[in-house]
C-alpha positions as CSV (number, residue, x, y, z in Angstrom):
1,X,-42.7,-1.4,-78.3
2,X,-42.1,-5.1,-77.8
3,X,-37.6,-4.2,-77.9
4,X,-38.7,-1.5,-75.6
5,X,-40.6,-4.4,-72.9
6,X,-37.4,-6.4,-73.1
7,X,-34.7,-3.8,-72.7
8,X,-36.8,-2.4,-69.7
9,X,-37.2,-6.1,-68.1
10,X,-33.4,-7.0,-68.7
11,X,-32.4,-3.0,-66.9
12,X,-34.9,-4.2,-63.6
13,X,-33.3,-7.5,-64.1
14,X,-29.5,-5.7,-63.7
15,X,-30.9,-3.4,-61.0
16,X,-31.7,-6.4,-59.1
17,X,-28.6,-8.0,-59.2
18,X,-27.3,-5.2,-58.5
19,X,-29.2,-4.5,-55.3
20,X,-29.0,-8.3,-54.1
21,X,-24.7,-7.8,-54.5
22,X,-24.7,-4.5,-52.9
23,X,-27.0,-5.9,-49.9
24,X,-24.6,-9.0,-49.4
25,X,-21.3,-7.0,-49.4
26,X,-22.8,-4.8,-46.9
27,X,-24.1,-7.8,-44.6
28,X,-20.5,-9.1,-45.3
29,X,-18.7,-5.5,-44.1
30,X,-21.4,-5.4,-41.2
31,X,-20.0,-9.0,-40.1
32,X,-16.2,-8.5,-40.4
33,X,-14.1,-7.9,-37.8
34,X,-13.0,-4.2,-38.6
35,X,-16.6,-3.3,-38.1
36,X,-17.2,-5.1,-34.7
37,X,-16.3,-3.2,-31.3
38,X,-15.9,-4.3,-27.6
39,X,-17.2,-2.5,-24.8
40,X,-17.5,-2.8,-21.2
41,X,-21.3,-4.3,-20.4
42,X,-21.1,-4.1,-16.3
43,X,-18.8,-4.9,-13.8
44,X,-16.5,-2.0,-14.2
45,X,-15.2,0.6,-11.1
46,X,-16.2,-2.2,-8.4
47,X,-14.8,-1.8,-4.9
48,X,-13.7,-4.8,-2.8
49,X,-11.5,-6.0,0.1
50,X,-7.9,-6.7,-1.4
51,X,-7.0,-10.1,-2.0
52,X,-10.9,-11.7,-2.5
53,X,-12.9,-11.4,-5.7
54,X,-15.6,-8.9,-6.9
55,X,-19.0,-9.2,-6.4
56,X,-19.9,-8.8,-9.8
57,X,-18.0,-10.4,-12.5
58,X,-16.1,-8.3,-15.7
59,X,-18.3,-8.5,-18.8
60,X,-17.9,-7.2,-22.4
61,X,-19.5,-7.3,-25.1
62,X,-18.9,-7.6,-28.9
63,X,-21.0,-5.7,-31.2
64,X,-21.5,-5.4,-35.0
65,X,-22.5,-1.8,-36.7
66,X,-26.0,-2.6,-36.1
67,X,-25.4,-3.2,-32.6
68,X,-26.0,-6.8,-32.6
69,X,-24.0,-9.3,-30.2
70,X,-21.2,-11.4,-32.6
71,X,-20.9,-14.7,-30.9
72,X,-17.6,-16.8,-31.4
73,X,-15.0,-13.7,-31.2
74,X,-12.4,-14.7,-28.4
75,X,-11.9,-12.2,-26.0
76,X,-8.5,-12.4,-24.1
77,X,-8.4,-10.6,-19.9
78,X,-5.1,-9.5,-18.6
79,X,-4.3,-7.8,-15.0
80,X,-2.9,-5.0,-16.4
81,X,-2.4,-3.3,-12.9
82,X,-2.8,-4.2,-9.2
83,X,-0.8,-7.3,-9.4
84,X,-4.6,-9.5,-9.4
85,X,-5.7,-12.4,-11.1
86,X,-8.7,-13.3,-13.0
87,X,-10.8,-16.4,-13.2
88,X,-10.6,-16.8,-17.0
89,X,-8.0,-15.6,-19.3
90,X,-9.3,-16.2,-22.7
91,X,-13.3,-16.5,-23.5
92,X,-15.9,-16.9,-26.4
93,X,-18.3,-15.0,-26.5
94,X,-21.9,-16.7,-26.3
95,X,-25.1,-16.1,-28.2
96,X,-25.7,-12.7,-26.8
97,X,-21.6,-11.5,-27.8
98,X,-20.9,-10.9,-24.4
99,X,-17.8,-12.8,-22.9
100,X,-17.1,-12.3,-18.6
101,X,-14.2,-13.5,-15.9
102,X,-14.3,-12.6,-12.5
103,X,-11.6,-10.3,-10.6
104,X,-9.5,-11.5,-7.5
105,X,-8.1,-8.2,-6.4
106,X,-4.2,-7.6,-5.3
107,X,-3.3,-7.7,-2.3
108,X,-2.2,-4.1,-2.1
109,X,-4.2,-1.5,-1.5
110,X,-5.5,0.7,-4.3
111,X,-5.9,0.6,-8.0
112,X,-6.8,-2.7,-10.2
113,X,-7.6,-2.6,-13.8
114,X,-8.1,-5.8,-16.3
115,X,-8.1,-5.7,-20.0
116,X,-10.2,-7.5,-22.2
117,X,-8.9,-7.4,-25.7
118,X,-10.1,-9.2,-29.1
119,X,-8.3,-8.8,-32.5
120,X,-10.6,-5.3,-33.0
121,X,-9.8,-3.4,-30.1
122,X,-10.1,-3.6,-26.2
123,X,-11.8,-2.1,-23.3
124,X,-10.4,-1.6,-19.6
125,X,-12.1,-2.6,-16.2
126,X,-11.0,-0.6,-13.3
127,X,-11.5,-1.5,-9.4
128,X,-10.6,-0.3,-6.2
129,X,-8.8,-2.7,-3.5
130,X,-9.4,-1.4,0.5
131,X,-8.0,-2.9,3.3
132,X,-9.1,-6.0,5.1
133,X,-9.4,-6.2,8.6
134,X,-7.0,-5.1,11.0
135,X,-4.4,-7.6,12.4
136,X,-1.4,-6.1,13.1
137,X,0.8,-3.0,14.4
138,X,4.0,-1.8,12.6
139,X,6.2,0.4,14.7
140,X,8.5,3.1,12.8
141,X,11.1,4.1,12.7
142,X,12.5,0.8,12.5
143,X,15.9,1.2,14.1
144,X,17.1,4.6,15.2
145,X,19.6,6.6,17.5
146,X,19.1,9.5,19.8
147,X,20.9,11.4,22.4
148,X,20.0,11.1,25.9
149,X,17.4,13.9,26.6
150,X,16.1,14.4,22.7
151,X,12.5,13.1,22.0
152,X,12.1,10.8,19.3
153,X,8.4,10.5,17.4
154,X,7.4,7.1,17.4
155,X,4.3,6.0,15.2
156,X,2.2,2.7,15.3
157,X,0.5,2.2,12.1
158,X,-2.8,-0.6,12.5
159,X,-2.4,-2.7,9.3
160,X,-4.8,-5.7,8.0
161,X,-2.5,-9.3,7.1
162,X,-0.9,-7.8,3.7
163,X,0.3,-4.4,5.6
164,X,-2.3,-2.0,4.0
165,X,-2.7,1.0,6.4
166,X,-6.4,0.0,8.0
167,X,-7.4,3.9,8.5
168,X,-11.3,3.4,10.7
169,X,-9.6,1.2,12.9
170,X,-10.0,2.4,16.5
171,X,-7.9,-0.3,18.6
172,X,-5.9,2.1,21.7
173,X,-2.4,1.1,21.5
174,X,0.0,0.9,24.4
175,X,4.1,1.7,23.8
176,X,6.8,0.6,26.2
177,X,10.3,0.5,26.8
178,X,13.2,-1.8,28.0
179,X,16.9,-0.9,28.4
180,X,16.7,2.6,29.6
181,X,14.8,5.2,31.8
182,X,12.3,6.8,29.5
183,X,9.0,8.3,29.8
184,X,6.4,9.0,27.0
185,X,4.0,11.9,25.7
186,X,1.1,11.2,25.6
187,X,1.3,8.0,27.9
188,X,-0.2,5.0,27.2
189,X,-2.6,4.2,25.8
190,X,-2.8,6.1,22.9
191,X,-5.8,6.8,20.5
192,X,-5.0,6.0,16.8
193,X,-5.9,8.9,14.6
194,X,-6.9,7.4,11.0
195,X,-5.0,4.6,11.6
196,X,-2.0,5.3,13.5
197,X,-0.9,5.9,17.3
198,X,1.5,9.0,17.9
199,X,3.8,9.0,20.7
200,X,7.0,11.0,21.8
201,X,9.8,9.0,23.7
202,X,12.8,10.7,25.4
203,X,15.0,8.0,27.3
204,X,17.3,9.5,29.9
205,X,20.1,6.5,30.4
206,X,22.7,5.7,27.4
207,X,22.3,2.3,25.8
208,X,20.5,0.0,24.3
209,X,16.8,-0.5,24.1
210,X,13.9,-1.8,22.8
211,X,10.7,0.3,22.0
212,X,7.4,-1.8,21.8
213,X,4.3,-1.1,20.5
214,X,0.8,-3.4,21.6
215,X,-2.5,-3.3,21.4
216,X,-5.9,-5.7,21.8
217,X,-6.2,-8.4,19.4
218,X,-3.0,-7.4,17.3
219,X,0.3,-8.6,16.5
220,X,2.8,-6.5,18.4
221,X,5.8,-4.9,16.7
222,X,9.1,-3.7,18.4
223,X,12.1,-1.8,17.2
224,X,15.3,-0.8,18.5
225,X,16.9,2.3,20.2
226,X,19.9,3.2,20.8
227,X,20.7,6.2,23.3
228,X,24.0,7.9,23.3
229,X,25.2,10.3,26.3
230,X,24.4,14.3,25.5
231,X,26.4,17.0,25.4
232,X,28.6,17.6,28.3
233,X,27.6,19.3,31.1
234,X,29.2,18.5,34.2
235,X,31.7,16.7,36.6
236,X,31.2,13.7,38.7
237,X,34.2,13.9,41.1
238,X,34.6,10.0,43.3
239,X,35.2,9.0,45.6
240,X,32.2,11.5,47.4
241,X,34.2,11.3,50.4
242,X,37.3,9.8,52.0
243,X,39.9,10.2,54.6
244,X,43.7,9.8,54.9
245,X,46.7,10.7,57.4
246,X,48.6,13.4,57.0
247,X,50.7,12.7,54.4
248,X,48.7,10.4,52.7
249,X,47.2,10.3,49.1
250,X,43.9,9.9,48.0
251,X,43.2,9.4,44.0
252,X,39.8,11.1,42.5
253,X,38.5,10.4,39.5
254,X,36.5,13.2,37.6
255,X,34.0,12.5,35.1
256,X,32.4,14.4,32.3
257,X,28.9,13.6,31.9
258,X,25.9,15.1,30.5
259,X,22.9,16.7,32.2
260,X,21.6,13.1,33.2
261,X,24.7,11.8,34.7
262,X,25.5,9.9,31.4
263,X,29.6,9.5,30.6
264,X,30.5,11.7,27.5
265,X,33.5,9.5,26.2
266,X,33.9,11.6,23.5
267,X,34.5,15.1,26.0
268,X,37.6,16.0,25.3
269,X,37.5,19.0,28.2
270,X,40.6,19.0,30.4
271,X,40.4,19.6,34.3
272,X,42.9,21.9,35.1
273,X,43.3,21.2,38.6
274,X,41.7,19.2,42.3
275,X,41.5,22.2,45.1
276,X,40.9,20.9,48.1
277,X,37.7,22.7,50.1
């Protein structure tokens, strides 16, 4: 009975042991780093005006199995898109196992994401950059040619400083001409729809020109045009009128030009002979 007491204590005895081991490994496993994961605790699919910072900061958090917060894991934030920058680049996270930065978005209109990665795994932030105000016009096309008579589609686009397309702006813009005898459709000023002013040009005398585009409280933007005679159409005989003796000589000149009086250099036509009336 007595061998039987001490072979029964000394079993509990290795029972314990063997619980107290079993218990310490696992606190151990639920401490290490392959059991910890990082996840996104607020801040994430934030919208903001491009180049400024978000509202709220990027914050992440570091968990064991248990779901605790591990403080002391370094957490490392990288622009991984959007061409932004972030406040802090490499963090520790605190008491609670959360670690944050703040987001300056791009200046580009559009996607941003930031990556916050520790030696376990990562998560991704993701914003959205809109345009700032509006403060300027671009004209397009930039540089073109046409032929005297053909419309050409112009387009002023209202942008904010970094040239992001500023779509609820509302400013009427006005488009002009110098260098040749044009006329647009619609005339000016023209309503911007979503952003951008539509007009058609068609410019009447060959040459060169310059097309501008302006409106309230923006930066203006030009372009040039350059307008080439049509197709030929007619004769321009000179001088109009004249006199001379009989006998005399009188020299006329006939010119091809198109249908708005424009010299076709290019017409090879011949003119077979002068009749007088």
């Amino acid at each position: 009975m007595k061998n039987h007491r001490v072979f029964s204590h000394a079993r509990c005895s290795s029972l314990l042991w063997l619980l107290v081991a079993t218990t310490a490994l696992w606190l151990s496993t639920v401490g290490s780093a392959h059991s910890q994961t990082i996840a996104i605790s607020s801040g994430n699919k934030q919208t903001g005006v491009v180049a400024s910072a978000l509202l709220q900061p990027l914050v992440v958090k570091v968990k064991n199995v248990l779901g605790a917060g591990v403080a002391g894991v370094t957490v490392n934030f990288a622009v991984a898109s959007g061409g932004g920058s972030v406040s802090q680049i490499s963090v520790v996270t605190n008491s609670a196992g959360t670690a944050s930065t703040s987001l300056t978005l791009g200046t580009v209109a559009g996607a941003n994401s930031v990556t916050a990665a520790s030696g376990f795994g990562n998560a991704t932030f993701t914003a959205t950059g809109i345009a700032a105000t509006a403060a300027k016009l671009s004209l397009s096309p930039p540089g073109t040619s046409a032929k005297a008579g053909a419309a050409v589609t112009y387009k002023a686009t209202i942008q904010d400083a970094f040239g992001n397309k500023v779509g609820a702006a509302s400013n009427p813009v006005s488009f002009s001409v110098t260098g040749t005898s044009a006329s647009f459709n619609p005339a000016s000023p023209v309503a911007p729809v979503s952003g951008i002013a539509t007009t058609k040009l068609t410019a009447t005398t060959a040459g060169d020109a310059t097309v501008v585009a302006s409106a309230a409280g923006l930066i203006g933007d030009s372009v040039a045009l350059s307008i080439t005679p049509g197709a030929a159409t007619k004769l321009a005989l000179s001088p109009a009128s004249a006199s001379t003796s009989i006998g005399g000589a009188v020299s006329y000149t006939a010119t091809i030009q198109d249908a708005h009086g424009n010299t076709v250099t290019s017409a090879a036509n011949k003119v077979p002979s002068l009749e007088a009336a």
